[in-house]
VOBA-1610 file (N, C-alpha, C; in pm, whole numbers, padded with zeros to 5 digits, always signed):
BEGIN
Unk-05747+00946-05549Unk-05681+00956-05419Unk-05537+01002-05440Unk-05489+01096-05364Unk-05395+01152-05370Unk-05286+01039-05321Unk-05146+01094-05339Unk-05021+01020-05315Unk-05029+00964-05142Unk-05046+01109-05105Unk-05009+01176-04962Unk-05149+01070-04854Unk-05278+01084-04943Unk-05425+01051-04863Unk-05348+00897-04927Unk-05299+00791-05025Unk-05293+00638-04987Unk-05180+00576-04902Unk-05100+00707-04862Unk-05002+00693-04791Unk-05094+00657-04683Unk-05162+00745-04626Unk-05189+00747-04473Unk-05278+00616-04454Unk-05350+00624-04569Unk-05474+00472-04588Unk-05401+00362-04516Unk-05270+00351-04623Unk-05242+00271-04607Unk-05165+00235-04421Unk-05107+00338-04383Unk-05018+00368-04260Unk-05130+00317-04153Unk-05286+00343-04201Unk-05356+00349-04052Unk-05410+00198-04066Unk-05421+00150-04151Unk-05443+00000-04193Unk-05361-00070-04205Unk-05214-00032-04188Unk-05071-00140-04116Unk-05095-00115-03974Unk-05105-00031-03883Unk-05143-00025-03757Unk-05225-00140-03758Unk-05366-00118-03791Unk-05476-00212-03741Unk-05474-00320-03789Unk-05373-00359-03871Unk-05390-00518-03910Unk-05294-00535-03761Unk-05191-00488-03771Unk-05097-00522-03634Unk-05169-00540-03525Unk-05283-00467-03487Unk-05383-00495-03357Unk-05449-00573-03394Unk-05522-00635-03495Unk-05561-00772-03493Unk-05542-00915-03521Unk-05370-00878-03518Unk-05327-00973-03514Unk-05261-01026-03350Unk-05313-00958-03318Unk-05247-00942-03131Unk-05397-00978-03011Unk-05392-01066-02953Unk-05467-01091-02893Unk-05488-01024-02739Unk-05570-00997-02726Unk-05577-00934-02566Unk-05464-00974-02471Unk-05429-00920-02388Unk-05310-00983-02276Unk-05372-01021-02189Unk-05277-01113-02118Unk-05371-01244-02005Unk-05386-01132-01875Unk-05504-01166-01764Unk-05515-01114-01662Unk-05507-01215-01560Unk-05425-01200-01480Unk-05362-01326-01402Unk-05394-01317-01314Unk-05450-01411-01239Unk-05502-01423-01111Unk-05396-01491-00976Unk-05388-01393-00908Unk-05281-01462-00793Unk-05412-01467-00660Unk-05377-01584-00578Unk-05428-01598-00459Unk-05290-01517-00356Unk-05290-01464-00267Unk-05163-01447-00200Unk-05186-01449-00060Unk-05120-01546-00009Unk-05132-01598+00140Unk-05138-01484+00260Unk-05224-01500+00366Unk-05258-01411+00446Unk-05377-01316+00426Unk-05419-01302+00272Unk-05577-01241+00215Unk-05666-01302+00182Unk-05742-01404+00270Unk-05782-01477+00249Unk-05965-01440+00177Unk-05982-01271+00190Unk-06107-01232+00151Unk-06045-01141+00035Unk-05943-01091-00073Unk-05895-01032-00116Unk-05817-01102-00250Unk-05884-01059-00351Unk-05819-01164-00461Unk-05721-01038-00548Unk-05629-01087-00639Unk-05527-01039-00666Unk-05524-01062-00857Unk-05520-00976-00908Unk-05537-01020-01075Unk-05412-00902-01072Unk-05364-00939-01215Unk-05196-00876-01274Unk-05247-00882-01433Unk-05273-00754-01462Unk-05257-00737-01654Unk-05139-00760-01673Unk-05113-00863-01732Unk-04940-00869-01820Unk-04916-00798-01942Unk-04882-00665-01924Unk-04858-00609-02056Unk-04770-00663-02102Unk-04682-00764-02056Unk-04577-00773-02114Unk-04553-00851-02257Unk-04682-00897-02226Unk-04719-01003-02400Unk-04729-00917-02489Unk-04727-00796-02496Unk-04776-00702-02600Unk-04645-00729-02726Unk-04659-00756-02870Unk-04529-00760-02923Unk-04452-00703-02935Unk-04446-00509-02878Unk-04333-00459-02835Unk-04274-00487-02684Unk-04352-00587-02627Unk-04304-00613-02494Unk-04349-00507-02342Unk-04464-00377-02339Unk-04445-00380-02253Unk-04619-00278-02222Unk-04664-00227-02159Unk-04781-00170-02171Unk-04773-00039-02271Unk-04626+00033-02272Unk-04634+00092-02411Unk-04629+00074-02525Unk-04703-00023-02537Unk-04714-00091-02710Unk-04893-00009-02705Unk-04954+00006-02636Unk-05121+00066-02666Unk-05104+00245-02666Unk-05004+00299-02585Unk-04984+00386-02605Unk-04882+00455-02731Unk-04862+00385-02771Unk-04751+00369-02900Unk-04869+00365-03027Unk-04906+00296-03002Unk-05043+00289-03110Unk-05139+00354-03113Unk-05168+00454-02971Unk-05238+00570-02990Unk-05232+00675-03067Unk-05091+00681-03015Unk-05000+00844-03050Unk-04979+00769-03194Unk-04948+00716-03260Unk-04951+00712-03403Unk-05063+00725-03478Unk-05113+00646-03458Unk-05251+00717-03507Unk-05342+00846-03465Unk-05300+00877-03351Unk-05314+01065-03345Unk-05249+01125-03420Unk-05140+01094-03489Unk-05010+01184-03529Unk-05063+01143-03669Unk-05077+00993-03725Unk-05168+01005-03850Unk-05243+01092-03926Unk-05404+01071-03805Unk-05503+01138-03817Unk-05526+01294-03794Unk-05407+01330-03758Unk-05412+01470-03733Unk-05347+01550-03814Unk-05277+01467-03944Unk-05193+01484-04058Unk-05046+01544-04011Unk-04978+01540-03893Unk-04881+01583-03848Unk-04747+01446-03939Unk-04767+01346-03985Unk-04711+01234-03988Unk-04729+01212-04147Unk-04641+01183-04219Unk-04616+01160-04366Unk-04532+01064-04371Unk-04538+01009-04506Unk-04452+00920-04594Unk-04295+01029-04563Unk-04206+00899-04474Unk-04069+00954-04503Unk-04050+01052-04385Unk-04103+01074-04249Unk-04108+01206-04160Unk-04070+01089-04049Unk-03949+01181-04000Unk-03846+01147-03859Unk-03937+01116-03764Unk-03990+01053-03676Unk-04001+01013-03577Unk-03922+01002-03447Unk-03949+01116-03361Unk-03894+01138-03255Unk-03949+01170-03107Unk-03869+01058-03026Unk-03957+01055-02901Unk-03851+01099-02765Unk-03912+01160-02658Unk-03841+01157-02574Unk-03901+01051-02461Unk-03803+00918-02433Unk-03876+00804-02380Unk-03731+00782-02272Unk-03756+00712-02158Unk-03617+00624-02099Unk-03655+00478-02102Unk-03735+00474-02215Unk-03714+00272-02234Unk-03793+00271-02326Unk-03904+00208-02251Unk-04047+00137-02294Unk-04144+00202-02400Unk-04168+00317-02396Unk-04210+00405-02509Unk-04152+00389-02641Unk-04036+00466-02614Unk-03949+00439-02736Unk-03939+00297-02829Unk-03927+00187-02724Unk-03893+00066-02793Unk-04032+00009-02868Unk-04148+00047-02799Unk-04285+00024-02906Unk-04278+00125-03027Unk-04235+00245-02977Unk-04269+00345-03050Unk-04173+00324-03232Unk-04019+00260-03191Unk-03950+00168-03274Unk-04003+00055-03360Unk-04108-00004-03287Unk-04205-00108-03316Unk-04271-00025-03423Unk-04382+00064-03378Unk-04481+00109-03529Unk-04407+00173-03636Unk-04245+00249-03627Unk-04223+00331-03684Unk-04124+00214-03783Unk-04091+00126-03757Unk-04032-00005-03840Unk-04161-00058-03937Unk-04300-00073-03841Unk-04393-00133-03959Unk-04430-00016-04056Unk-04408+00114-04076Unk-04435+00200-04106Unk-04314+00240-04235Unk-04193+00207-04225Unk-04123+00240-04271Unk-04045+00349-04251Unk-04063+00427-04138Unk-04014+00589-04092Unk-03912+00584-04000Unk-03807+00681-03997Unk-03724+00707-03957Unk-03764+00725-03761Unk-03651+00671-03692Unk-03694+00704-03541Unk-03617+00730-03496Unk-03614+00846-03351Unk-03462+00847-03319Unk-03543+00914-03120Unk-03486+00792-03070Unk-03544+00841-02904Unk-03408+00937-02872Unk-03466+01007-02701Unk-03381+01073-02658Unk-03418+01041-02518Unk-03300+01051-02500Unk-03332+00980-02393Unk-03160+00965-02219Unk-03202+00971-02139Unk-03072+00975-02088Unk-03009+00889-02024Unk-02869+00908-02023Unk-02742+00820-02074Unk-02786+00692-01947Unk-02812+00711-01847Unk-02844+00600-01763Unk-02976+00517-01782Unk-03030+00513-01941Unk-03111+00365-01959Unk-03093+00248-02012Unk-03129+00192-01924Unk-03073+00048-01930Unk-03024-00015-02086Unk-02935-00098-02048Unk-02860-00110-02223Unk-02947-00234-02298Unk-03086-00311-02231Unk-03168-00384-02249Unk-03284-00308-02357Unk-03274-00225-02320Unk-03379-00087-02376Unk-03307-00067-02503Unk-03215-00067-02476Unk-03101+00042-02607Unk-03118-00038-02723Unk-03096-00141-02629Unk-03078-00277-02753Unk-03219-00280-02837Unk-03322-00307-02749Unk-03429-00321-02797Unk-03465-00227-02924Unk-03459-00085-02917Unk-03499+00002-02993Unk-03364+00007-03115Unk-03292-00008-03123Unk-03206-00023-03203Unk-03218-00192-03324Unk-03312-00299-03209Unk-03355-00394-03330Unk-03432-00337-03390Unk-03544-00259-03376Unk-03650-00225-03459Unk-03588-00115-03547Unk-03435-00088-03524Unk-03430+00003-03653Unk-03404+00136-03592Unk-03411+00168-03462Unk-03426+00277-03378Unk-03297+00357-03364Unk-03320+00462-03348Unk-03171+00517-03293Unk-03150+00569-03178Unk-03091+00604-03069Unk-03078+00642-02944Unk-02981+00817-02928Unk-03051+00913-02876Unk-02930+01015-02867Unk-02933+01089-02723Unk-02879+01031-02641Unk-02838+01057-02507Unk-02827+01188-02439Unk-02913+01239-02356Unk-02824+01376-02249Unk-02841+01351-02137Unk-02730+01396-02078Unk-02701+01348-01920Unk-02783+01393-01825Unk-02907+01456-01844Unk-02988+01516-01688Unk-03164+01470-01812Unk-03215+01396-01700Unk-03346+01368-01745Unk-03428+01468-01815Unk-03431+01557-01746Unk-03454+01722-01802Unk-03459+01790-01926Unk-03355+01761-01951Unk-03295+01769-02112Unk-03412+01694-02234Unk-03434+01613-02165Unk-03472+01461-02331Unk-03588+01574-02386Unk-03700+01713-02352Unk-03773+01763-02430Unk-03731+01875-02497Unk-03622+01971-02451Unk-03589+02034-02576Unk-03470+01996-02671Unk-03420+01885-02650Unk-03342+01801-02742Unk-03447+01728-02827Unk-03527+01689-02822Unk-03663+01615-02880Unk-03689+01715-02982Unk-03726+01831-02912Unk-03824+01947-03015Unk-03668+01982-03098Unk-03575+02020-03053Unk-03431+02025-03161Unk-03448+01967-03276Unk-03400+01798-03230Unk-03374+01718-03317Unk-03545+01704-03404Unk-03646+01739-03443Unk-03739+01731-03478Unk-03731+01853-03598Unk-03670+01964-03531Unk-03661+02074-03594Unk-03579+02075-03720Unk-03455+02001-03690Unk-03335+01988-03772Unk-03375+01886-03878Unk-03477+01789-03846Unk-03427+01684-03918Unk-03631+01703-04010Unk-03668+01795-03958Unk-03808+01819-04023Unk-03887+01724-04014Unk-03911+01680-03856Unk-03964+01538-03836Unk-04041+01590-03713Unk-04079+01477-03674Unk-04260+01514-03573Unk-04196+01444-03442Unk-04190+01557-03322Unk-04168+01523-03189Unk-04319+01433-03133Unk-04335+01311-03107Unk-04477+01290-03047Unk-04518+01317-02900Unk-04387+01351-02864Unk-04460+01382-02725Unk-04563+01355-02626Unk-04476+01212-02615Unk-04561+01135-02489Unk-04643+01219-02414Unk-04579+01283-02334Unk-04591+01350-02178Unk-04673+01433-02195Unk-04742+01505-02359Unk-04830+01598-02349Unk-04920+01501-02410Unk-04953+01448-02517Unk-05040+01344-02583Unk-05072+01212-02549Unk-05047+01195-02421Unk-05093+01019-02365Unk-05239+01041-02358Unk-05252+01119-02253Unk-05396+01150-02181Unk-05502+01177-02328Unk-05482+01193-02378Unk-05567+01261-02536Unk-05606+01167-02667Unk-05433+01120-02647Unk-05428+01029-02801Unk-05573+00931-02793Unk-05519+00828-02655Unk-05620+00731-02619Unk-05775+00714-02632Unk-05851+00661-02671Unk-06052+00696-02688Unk-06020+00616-02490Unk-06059+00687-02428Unk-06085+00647-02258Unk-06215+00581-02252Unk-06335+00628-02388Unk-06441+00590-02343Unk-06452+00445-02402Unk-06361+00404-02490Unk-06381+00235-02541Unk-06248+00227-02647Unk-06274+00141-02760Unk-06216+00122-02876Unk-06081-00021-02794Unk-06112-00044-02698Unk-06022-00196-02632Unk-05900-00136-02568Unk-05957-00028-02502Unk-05868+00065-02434Unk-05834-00041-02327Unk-05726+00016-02193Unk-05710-00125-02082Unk-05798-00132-02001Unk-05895-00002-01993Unk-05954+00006-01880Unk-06059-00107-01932Unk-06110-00060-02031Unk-06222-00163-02090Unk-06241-00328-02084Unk-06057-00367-02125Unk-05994-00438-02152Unk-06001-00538-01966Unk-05969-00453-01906Unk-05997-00521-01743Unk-06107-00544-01716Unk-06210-00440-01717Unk-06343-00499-01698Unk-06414-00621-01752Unk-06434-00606-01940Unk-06466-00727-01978Unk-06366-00885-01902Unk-06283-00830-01898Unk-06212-00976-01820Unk-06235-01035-01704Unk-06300-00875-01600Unk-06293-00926-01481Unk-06448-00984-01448Unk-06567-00994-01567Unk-06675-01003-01575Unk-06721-01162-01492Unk-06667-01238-01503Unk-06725-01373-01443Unk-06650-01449-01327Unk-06558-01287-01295Unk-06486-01332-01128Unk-06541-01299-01008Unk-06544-01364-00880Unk-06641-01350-00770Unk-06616-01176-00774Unk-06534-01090-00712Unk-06539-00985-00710Unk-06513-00905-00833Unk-06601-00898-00909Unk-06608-00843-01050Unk-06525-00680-01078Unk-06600-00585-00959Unk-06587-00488-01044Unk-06463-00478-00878Unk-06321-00438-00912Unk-06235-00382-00821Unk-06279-00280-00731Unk-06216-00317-00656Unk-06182-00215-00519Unk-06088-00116-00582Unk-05977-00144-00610Unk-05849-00125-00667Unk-05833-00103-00784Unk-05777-00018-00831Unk-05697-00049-00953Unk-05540+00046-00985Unk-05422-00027-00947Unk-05290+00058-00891Unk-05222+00071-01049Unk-05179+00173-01054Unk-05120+00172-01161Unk-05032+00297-01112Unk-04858+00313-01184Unk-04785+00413-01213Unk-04800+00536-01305Unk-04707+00589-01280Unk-04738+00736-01377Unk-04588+00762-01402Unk-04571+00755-01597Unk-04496+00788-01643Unk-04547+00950-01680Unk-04606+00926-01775Unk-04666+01069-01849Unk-04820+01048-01808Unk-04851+00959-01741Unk-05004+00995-01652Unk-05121+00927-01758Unk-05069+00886-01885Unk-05207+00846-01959Unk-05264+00723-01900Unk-05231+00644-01845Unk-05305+00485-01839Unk-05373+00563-01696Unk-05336+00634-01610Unk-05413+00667-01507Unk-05528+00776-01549Unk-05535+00833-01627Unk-05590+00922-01690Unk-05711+00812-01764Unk-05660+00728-01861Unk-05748+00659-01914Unk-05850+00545-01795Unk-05808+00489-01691Unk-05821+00416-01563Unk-05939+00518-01494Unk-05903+00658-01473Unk-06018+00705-01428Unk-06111+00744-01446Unk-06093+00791-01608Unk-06226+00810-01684Unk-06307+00758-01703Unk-06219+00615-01767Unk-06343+00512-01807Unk-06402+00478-01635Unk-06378+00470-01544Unk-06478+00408-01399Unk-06586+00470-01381Unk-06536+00675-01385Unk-06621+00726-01400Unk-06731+00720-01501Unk-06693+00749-01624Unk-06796+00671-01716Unk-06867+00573-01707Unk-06868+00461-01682Unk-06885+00409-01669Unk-06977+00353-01530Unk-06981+00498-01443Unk-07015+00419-01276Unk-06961+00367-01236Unk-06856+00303-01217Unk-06788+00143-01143Unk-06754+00256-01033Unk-06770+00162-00885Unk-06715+00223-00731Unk-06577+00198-00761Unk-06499+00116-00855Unk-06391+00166-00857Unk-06270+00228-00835Unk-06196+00257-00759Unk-06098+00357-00712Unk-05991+00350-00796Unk-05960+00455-00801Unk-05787+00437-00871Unk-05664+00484-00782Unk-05562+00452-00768Unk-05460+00477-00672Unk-05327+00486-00763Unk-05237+00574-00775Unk-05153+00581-00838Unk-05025+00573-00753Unk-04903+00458-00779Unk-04802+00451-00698Unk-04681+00564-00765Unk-04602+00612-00673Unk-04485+00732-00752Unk-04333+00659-00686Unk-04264+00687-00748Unk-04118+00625-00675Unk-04037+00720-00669Unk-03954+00734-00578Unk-03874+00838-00507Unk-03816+00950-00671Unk-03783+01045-00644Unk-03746+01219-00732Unk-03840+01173-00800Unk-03978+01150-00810Unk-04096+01230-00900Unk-04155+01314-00837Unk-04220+01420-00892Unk-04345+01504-00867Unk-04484+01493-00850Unk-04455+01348-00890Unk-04646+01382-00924Unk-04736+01331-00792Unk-04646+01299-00647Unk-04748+01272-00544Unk-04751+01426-00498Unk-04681+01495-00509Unk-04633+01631-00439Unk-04733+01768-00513Unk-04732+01663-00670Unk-04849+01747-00747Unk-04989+01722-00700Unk-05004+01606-00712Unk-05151+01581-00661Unk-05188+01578-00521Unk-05088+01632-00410Unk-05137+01735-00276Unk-05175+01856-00309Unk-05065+01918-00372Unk-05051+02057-00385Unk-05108+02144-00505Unk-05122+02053-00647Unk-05158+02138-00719Unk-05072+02264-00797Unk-04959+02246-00771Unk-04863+02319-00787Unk-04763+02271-00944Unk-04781+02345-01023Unk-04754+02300-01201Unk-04634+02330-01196Unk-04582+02399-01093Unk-04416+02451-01151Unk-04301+02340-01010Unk-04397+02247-00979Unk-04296+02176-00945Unk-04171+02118-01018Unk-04077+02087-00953Unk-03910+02021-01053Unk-03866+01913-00939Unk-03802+01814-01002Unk-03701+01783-00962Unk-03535+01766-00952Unk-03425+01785-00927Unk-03348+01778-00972Unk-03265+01584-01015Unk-03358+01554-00974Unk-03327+01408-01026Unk-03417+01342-01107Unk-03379+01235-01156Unk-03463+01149-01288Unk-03516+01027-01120Unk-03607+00948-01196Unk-03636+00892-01098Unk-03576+00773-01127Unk-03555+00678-01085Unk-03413+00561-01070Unk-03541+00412-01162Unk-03658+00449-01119Unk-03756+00330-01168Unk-03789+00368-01309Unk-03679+00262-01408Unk-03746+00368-01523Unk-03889+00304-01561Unk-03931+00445-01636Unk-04086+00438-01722Unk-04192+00513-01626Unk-04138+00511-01522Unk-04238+00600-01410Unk-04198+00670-01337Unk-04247+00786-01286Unk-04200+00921-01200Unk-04140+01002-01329Unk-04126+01081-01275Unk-04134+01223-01351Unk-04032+01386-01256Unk-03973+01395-01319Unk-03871+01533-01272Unk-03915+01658-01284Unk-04077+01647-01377Unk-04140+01797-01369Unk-04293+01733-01365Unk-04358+01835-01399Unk-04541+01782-01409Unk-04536+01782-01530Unk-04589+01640-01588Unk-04652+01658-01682Unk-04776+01687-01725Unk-04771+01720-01895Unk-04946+01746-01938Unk-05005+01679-01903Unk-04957+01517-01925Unk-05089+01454-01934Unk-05123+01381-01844Unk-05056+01403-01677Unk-05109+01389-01571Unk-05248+01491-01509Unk-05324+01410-01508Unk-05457+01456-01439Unk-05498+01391-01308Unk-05452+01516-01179Unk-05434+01432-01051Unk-05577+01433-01013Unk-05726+01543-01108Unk-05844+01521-01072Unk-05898+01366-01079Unk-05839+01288-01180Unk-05890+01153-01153Unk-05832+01054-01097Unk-05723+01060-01021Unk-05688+01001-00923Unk-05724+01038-00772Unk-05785+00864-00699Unk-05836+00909-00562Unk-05745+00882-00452Unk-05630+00808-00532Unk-05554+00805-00407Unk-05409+00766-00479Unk-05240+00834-00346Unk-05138+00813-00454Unk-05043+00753-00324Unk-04944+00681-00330Unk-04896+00627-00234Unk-04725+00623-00312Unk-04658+00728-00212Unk-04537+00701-00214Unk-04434+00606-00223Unk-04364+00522-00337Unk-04292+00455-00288Unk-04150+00445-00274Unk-04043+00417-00217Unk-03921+00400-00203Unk-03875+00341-00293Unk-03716+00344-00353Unk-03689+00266-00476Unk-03661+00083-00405Unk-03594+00113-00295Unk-03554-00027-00244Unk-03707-00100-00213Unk-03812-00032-00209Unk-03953-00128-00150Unk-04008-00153-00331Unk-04010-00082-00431Unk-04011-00109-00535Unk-03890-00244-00606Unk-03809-00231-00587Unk-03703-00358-00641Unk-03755-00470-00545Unk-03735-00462-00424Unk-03767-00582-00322Unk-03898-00630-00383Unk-03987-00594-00408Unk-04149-00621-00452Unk-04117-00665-00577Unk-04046-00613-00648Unk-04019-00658-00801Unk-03950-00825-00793Unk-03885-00858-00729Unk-03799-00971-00682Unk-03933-01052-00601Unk-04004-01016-00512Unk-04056-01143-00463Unk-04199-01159-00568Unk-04232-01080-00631Unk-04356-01083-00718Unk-04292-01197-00836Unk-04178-01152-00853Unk-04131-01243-00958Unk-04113-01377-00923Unk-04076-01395-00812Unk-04075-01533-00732Unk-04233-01596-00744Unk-04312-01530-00706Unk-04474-01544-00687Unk-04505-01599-00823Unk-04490-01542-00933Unk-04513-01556-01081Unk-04454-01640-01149Unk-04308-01664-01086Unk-04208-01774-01123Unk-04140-01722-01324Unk-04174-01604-01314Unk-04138-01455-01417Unk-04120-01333-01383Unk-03993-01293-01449Unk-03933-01176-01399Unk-04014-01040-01423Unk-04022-00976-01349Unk-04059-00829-01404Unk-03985-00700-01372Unk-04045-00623-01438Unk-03956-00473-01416Unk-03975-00440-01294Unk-03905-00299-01265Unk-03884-00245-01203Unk-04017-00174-01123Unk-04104-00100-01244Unk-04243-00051-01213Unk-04314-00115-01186Unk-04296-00296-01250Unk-04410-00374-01170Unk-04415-00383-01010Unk-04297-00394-00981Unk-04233-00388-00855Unk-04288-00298-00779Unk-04325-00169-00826Unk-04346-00014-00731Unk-04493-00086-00740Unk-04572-00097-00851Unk-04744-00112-00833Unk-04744-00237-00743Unk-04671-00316-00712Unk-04669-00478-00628Unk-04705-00386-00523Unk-04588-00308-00510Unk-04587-00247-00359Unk-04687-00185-00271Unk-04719-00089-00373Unk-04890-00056-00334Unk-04989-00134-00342Unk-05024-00231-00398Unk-05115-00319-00389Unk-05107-00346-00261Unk-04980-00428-00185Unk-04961-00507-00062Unk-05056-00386+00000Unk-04993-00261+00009Unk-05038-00163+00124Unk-05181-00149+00119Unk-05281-00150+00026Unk-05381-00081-00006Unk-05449-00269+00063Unk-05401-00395-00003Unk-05464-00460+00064Unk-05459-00502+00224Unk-05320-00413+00278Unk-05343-00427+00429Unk-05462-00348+00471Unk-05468-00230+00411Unk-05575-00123+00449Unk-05729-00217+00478Unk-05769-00326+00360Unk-05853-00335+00333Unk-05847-00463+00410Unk-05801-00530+00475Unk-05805-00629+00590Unk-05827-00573+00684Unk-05725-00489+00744Unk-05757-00428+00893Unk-05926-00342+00904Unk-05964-00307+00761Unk-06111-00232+00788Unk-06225-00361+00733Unk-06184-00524+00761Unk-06287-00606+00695Unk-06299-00609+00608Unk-06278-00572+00502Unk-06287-00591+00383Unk-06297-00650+00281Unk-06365-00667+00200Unk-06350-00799+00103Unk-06375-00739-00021Unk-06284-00774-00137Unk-06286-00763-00273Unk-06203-00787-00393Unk-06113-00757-00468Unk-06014-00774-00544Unk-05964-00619-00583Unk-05830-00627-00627Unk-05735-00538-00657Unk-05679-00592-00802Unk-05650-00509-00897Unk-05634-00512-01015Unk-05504-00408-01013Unk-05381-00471-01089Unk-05251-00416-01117Unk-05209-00448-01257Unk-05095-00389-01267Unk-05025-00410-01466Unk-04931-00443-01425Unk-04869-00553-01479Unk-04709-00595-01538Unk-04676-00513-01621Unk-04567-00399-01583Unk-04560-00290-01677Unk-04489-00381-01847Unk-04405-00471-01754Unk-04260-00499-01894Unk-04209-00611-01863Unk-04152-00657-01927Unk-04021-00835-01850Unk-03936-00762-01789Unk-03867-00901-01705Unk-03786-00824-01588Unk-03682-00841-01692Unk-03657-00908-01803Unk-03543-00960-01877Unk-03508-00819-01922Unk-03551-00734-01928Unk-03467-00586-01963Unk-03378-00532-01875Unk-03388-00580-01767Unk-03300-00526-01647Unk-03222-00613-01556Unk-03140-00734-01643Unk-03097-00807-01590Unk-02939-00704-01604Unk-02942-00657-01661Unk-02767-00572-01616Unk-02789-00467-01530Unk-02912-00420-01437Unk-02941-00320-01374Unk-02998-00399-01232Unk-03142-00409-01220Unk-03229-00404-01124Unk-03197-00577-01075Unk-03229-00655-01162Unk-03152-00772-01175Unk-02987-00801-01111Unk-02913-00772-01094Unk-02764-00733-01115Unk-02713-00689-00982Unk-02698-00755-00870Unk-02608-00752-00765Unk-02503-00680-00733Unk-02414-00629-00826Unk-02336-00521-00829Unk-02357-00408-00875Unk-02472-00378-00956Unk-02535-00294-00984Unk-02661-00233-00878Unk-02670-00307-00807Unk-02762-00264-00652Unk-02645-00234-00552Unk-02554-00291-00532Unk-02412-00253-00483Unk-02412-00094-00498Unk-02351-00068-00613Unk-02299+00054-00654Unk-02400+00184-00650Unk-02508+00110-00638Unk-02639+00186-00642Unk-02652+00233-00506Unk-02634+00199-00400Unk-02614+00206-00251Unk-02749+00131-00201Unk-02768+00008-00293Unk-02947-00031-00263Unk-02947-00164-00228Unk-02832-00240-00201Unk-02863-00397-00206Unk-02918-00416-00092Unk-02848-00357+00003Unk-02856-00402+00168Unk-03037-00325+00217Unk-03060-00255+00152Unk-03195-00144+00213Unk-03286-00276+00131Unk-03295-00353-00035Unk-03343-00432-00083Unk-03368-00582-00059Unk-03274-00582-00019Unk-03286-00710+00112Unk-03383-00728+00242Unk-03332-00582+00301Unk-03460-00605+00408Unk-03582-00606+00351Unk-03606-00459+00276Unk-03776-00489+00257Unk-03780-00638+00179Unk-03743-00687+00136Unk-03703-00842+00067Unk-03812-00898+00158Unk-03754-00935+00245Unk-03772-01023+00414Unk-03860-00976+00470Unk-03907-00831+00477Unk-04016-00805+00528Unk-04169-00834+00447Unk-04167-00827+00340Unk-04263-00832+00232Unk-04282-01034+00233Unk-04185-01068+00245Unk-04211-01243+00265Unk-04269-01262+00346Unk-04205-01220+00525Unk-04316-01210+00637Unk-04431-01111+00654Unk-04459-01119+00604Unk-04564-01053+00579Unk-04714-01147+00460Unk-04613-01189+00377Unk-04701-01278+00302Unk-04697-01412+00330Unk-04604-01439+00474Unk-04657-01575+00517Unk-04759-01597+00625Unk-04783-01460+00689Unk-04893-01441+00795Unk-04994-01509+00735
//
């Protein structure tokens, strides 16, 4: 065996001892007042030991980048992430021994920064969201290191059809609950893979299933999946980090999504705040946007009789965004406290009906 072939042996067998030493994440069951035919389960990615649902996608793309021999003993590791990616992606590239360096722009949270910088990480900033992919492919170039490129390799890296993927991962869980197989299943879109992986496997699988993808204000991808249109832009980053998007990405596939629901950043934070109340644990920002759509999708499904369960992800802890989303003067300055408040109050009355 060559130098190069016990390198990798060894690289893809530090991965998988790391996954079996990690136990499935809990699927939490909320009752929530006023649905009285409508049950409510929450994947907590947040148990994952990089902390957030990109710890499975982190472990994809490495072992794509492995197995595809793009990845060697001693090769830069470079991601363009605004948090959560990066900080798993810090995670394998620490058990690995390899150099990492995110890109990422200057407005992510300093909870994030921190994070990827324990694992050893490095951070290199440009001021327009836009920027973080040909600074990525740059710094990759210069330093003779492997861009992984979330945004084109989510949808791919992943096996959709099994291997303890999430989709899989929900079903076996939801196996011995009155409404087994969802109505629902809401999830965000950073680079589109967990929705990508969410619709495949249903289809595969048969399950009536639906998938619904929530977007938060300057992304593209509800505007993509009307229109179909690849050369959409935005000129803004979207304010919820880890989800929405300023261009289309690859590895959004709006064919397997059946339904996408706009959300506002202030109805995303407000939802993030009373969900956390509900849980009596903080969450991010994106949990907040998928809260939001859930509520809506289960008004839908009251007013038409309905009876079944809805299935959502805890993207991350809210403890990353206690100097941001968390942070009263930081919703201040944001021009968001007062718009976060109401939907606050409305989302309570609403769940005391």
């Amino acid at each position: 065996m060559s130098k190069g072939t016990s390198w990798l042996s060894n690289a893809v067998s530090i991965i998988e001892a790391d996954y079996q030493r990690s136990a499935d994440t809990h699927l939490v069951f909320v009752k929530l007042p006023g649905f009285s035919d409508i049950d409510f389960y929450f994947k907590d990615e947040s148990t994952h030991p990089s902390g957030s649902l990109k710890h499975r996608l982190a472990r994809s793309l490495f072992l794509y980048a492995l197995c595809n021999g793009w990845v060697h003993e001693g090769t830069t590791i470079v991601e363009a992430s605004s948090g959560s990616t990066a900080v798993s992606e810090a995670y394998f590239a620490r058990l690995l021994g390899l150099p990492f360096i995110a890109v990422m722009p200057k407005a992510t949270s300093t909870d994030k920064i921190q994070a990827i910088e324990f694992y050893g990480g490095k951070c290199h900033f440009v001021d327009h969201p836009a920027e973080v992919y040909e600074v990525s492919h740059a710094i990759a170039r210069e330093t003779g290191g492997h861009f992984m490129d979330q945004f084109t390799f989510a949808e791919r890296a992943t096996d959709w059809r099994g291997n303890n993927n999430i989709a899989e991962s929900i079903f076996r869980q939801m196996q011995h609950e009155k409404y087994p197989v969802p109505n629902w299943i809401v999830t965000g879109a950073g680079t589109g893979g967990t929705s990508a992986t969410l619709g495949r496997y249903v289809r595969y699988e048969c399950h009536s299933t639906q998938i619904a993808v929530v977007d938060p204000e300057n992304s593209v991808f509800y505007d993509y999946w009307q229109q179909r249109d690849q050369t959409l832009c935005s000129p803004y980053g979207s304010r919820i980090e880890g989800i929405g998007r300023p261009r289309v990405e690859p590895s959004f596939l709006p064919s397997v999504v059946d339904h996408m629901i706009r959300v506002p950043d202030a109805g995303s934070l407000a939802a993030m705040r009373v969900l956390s109340h509900l849980l009596n644990k903080k969450v991010g920002g994106s949990t907040g946007t998928n809260f939001w759509g859930v509520l809506k999708l289960a008004g839908q499904m009251q007013k038409q009789g309905e009876k079944g369960s809805i299935v959502t992800l805890i993207c991350d802890s809210g403890e990353r965004y206690l100097n941001t989303y968390y942070n009263e003067q930081w919703l201040t300055d944001a021009g968001l406290l007062e718009e976060v408040k109401k939907e606050e109050a409305v989302l309570l009355h609403s769940l005391s009906n």
